[in-house]
C-alpha positions in Angstrom: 23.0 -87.9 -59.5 24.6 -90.7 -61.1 28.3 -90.5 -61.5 30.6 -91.2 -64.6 31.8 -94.3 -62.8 28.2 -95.8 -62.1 28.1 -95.9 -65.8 31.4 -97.5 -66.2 30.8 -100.0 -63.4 27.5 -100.8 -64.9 27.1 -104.3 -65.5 24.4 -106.2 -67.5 22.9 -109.2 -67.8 23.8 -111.4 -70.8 20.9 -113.1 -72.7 21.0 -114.9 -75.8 19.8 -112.7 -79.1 21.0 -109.5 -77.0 23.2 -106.9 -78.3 26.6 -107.0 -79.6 29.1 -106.7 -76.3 31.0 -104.7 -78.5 29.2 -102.2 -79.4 27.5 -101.6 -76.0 30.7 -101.7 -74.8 32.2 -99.1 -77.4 29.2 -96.7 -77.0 28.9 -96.5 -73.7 33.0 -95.6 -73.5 31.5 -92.5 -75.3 28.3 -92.2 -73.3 31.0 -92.1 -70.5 33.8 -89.3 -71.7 30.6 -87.3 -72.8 28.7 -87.7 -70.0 32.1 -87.1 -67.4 33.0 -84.1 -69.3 28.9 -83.2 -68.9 30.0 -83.4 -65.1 33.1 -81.4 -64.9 31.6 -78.6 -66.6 28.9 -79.0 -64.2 30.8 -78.8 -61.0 33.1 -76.2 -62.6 29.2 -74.2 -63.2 28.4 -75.1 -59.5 32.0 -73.5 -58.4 31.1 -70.8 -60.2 28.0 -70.2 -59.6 29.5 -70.1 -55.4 32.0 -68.1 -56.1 30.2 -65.6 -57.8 26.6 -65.7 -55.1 29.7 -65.1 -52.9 31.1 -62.0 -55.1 27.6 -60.5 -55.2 26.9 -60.8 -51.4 29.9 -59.0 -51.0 28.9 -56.3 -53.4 25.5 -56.3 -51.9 27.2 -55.8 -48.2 29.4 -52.8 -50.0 26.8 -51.2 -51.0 24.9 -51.5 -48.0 28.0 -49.7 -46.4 27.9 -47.2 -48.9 24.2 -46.4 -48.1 24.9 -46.3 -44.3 27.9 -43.9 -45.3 25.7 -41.9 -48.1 22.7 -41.3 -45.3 25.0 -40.6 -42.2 26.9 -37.7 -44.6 23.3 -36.6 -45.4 22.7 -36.6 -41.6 26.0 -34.7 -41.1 25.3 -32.1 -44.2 22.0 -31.3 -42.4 23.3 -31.0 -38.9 26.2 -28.7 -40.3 23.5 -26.4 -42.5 21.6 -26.5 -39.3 24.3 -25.4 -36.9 25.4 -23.1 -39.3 21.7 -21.5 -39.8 21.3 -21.0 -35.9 25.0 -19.3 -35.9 23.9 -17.2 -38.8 20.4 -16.4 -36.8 22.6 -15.7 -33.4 25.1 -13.0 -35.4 22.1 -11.7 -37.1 20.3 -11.0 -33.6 23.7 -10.1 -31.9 23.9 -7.1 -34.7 20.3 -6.5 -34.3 20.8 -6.4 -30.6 24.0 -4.3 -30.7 22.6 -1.8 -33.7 19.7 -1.5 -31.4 22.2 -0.6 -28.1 24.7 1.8 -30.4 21.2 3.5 -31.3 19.9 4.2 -28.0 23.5 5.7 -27.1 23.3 7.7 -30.5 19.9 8.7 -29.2 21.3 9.5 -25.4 24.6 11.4 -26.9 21.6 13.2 -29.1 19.5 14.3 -26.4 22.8 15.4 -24.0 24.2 17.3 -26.4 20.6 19.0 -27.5 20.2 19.5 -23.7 23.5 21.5 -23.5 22.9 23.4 -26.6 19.5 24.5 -24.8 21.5 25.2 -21.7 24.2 27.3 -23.8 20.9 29.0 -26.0 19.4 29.8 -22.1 22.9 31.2 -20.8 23.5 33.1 -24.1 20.2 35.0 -23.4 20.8 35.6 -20.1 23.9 37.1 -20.8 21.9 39.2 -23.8 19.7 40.2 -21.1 22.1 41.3 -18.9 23.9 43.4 -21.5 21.0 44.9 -22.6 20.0 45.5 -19.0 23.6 47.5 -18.0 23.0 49.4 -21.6 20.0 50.5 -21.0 21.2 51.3 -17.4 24.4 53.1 -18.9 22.0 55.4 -21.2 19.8 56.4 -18.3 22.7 57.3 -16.7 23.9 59.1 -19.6 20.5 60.8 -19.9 20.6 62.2 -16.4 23.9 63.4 -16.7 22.6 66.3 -18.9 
């Protein structure tokens, strides 16, 4: 790219009928401040330009990170809702198991105490028996004594 100082350092050849020195001279003083301040604000747009490729590689590396961070809470949301699923499922079939357990000894204390209200039923008519069997003992005695 040609520089603001090639321009100035330029040198032509002089003929005879050519242009007026002066006014090549004076115009391209202008092409030259033109033309250099063309350049600054080209390498300022270049520095720019840099800094700001740099800014967005930077955002682009953020964001990145924030992706990796976004997916590994997703990860860590799921393993929690999963860990807490299986506990749920294991209190769930702990109460199902122990229900199950306080039924059969509800069923057991059942059947004991109908088993003893059979044995007091069978003593109660033994002893109804019994009575009966002195009564009607007593009245025969009583009936003889006449």
């Amino acid at each position: 790219m040609l520089r603001p100082i090639d321009i100035q350092n330029k040198e032509f050849e002089k003929k005879i009928k050519g242009y007026s020195c002066d006014e090549v001279d004076d115009f391209l003083d202008v092409v030259i401040q033109d033309y250099e301040l063309l350049f600054k604000e080209n390498q300022s747009l270049r520095d720019k330009i840099g800094l700001l490729t740099e800014t967005v590689d930077r955002y682009k590396q953020i964001e990145a990170t924030m992706q990796k961070s976004i997916e590994m809470a997703r990860m860590a949301a799921e393993d929690t809702k999963r860990n807490a699923e299986a506990e749920a499922n294991a209190i769930i079939n702990k109460a199902k198991l122990d229900a199950s357990h306080l039924a059969r000894q509800i069923d057991d204390e059942h059947m004991k105490r109908h088993r003893e209200m059979l044995a007091v039923k069978q003593e109660i008519d033994q002893y109804k028996a019994r009575v009966k069997t002195n009564c009607e003992s007593v009245i025969k005695m009583l009936d003889n004594l006449d």
